[in-house]
N, C-alpha and C positions, 0 to 999 in steps of 0.2 A: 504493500500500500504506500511506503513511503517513498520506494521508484516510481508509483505512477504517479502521485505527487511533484514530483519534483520534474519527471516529464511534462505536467500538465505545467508548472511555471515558467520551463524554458520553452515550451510550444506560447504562452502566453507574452512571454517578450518578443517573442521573436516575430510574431504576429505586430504587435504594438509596435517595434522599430520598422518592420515593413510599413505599416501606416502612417508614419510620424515622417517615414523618407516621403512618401506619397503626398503627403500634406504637405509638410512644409515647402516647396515650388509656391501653395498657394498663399499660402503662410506668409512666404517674400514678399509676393505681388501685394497682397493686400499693404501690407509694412511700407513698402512704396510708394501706393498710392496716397500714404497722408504725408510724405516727403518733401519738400521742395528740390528742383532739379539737380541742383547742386550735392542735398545729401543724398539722392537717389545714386547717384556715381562717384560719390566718394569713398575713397580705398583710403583704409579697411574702411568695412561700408559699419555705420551708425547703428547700435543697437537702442541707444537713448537717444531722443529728437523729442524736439518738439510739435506734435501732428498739426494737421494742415489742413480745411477744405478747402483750398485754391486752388489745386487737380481738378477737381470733380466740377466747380464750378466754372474754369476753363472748358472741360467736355463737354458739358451739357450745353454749355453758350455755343461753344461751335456748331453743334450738330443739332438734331431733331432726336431726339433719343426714344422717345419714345413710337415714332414714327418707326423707326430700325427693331424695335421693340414687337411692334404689331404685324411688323414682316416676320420675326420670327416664330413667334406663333402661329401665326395663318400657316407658313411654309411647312413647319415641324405638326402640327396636328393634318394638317390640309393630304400631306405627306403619308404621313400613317394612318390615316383612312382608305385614303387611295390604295396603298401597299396592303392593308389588310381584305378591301375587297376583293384585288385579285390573287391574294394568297392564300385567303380560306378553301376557297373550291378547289385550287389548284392539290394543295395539300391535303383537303379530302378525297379526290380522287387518286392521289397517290399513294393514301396510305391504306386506302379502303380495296378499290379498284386497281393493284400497280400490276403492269406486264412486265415484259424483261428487259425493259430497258428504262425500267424509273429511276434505277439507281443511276444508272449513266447520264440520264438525263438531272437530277441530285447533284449529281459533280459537275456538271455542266455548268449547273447556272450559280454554283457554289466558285466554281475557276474564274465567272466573271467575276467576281471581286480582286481577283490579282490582276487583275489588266490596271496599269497604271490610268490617273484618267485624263493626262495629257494625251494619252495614245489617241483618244477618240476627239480632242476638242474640237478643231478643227472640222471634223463632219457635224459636227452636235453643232456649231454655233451657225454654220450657214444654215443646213437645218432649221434654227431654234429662228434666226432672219429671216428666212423666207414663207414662217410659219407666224411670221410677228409673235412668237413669243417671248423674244428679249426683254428684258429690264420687264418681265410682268410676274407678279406672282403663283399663277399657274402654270408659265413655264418652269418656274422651279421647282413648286411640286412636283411636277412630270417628272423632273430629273433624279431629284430626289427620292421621289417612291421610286425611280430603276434601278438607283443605288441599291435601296435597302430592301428592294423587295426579295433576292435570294436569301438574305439572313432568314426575311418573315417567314418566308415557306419553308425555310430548314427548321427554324424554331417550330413551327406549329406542326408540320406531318412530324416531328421527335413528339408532343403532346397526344396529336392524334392517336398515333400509334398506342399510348397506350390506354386508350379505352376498350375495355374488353368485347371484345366482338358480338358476344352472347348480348349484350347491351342491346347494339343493332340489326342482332338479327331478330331480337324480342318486336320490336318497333316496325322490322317489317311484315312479321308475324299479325300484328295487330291494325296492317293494315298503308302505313305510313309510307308517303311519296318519299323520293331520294331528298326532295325541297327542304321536305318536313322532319326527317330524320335528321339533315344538319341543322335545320334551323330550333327546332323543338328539342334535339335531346344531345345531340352532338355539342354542342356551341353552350350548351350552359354545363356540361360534365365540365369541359375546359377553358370556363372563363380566369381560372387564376394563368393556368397559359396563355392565353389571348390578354389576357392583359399586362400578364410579363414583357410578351414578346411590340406588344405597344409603349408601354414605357421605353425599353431600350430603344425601338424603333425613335422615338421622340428624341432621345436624346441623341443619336446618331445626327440627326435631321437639324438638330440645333445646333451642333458643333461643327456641320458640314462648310467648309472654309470657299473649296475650286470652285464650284459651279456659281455660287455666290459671287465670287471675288471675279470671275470672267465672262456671267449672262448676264449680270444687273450691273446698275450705273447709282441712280437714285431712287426710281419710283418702288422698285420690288427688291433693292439692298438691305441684307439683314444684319445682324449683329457682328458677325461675322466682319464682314465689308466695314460699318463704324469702328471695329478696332483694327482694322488693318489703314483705317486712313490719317490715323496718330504715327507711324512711318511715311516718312516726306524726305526728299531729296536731301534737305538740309540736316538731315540727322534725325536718331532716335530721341526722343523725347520720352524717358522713362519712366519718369515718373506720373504725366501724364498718359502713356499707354498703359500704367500700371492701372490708373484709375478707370480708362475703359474698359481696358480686361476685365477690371472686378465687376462693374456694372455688365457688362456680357452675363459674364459666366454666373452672376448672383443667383438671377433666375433658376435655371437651369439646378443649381445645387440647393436654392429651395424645394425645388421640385422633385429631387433624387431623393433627397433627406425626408421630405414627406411620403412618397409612394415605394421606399426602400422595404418595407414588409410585405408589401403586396408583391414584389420584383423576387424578395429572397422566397416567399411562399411559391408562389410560380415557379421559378426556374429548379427550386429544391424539392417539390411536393410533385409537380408534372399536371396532369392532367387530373388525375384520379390519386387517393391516397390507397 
């Protein structure tokens, strides 16, 4: 008992330095942003200062923030709606209905995630020009749900799958169209997966930088685009992109830190317990 004790307190630190390494990056950033420019870049860098809202009120004068704000949520929910309508069917039919080439097709659309996404810019934006949907926010969703639509359907046919069959063959015993057997009993066995696989999808969608930073200008630029336009020719401004980063990313780790039992329930329980 006293080895697994003492197991359990070096699994316990060990866990806590991996977090503490994790965190602190943001830990910095936030430190920065109540900086002025000068303590932001001074070596050895300042662990005592005096804090500052002159970042933040800099950022917010420059830009529309909230504006960048509304893009990002339209985009990241707008996103994963989209990705989930055409990934539920897709993933019920593959886990229900698969022939011999589901798995291959699996890896398929699993491999487009290693394609760099410079490789495609270039057709996607004349494309996205000739389809006027530049700088609008429904062409980002579109791109966005393509991104993430292989995760969705990886995540959900792993949930599908383990709903026990005798479930579905009970439902069609009693009668039940294919409609009705996803939508009435399928879909509510695995709403902690579906809503696993939504959150992460969200926050994929939120953090998404390229397509952002090279389809939009102003009208449909999201958060994203706002912290990358605190880099300017004339140099980094630190301490001020420290302050937008944090306003970016606030949201977004509200949101994780809120819906983080729902995400751990999900991805660790499955579909069915």
């Amino acid at each position: 008992m006293r080895r697994i004790g003492q197991v359990r307190w070096e699994l316990a630190i060990v866990v806590w330095a991996v977090a503490l390494g994790m965190f602190f990056p943001i830990l910095w950033m936030l430190l920065c942003s109540f900086k002025t420019e000068i303590a932001a870049v001074a070596t050895p860098p300042a662990l005592f200062f005096h804090p500052t809202l002159e970042n933040y009120h800099a950022v917010l004068e420059r830009a529309d923030y909230l504006a960048f704000a509304r893009n990002s949520v339209l985009v990241s929910l707008g996103s994963t709606l989209l990705a989930l309508a055409l990934a539920i069917p897709a993933a019920y039919s593959m886990a229900f209905f698969p022939t011999r080439r589901t798995r291959d097709i699996l890896l398929w659309m699993l491999s487009t995630r290693m394609l760099p996404a410079v490789g495609v810019l270039v057709p996607i934006y004349l494309l996205w020009r000739d389809l006027g949907l530049l700088d609008t926010v429904f062409g980002l969703i579109l791109i966005d749900s393509i991104s993430v639509l292989p995760i969705v359907v990886w995540m959900l046919f792993s949930f599908f799958r383990e709903v026990p069959a005798v479930i579905l063959e009970a439902s069609r015993m009693d009668g039940a169209t294919q409609i009705e057997e996803l939508v009435h009993v399928l879909l509510p066995l695995c709403t902690p997966g579906i809503a696993a696989t939504a959150l992460l999808s969200i926050i994929l969608c939120w953090n998404e930088a390229f397509w952002s930073l090279n389809l939009t200008t102003v009208k449909a630029a999201t958060l994203t685009t706002f912290t990358a336009s605190f880099s300017s020719p004339e140099g980094l401004f630190w301490a001020k992109l420290s302050a937008a980063s944090t306003l970016s990313i606030a949201p977004i780790l509200i949101f994780g830190w809120m819906s983080q039992r729902q995400m751990v329930r999900g991805l660790s329980f499955g579909a069915v317990k």
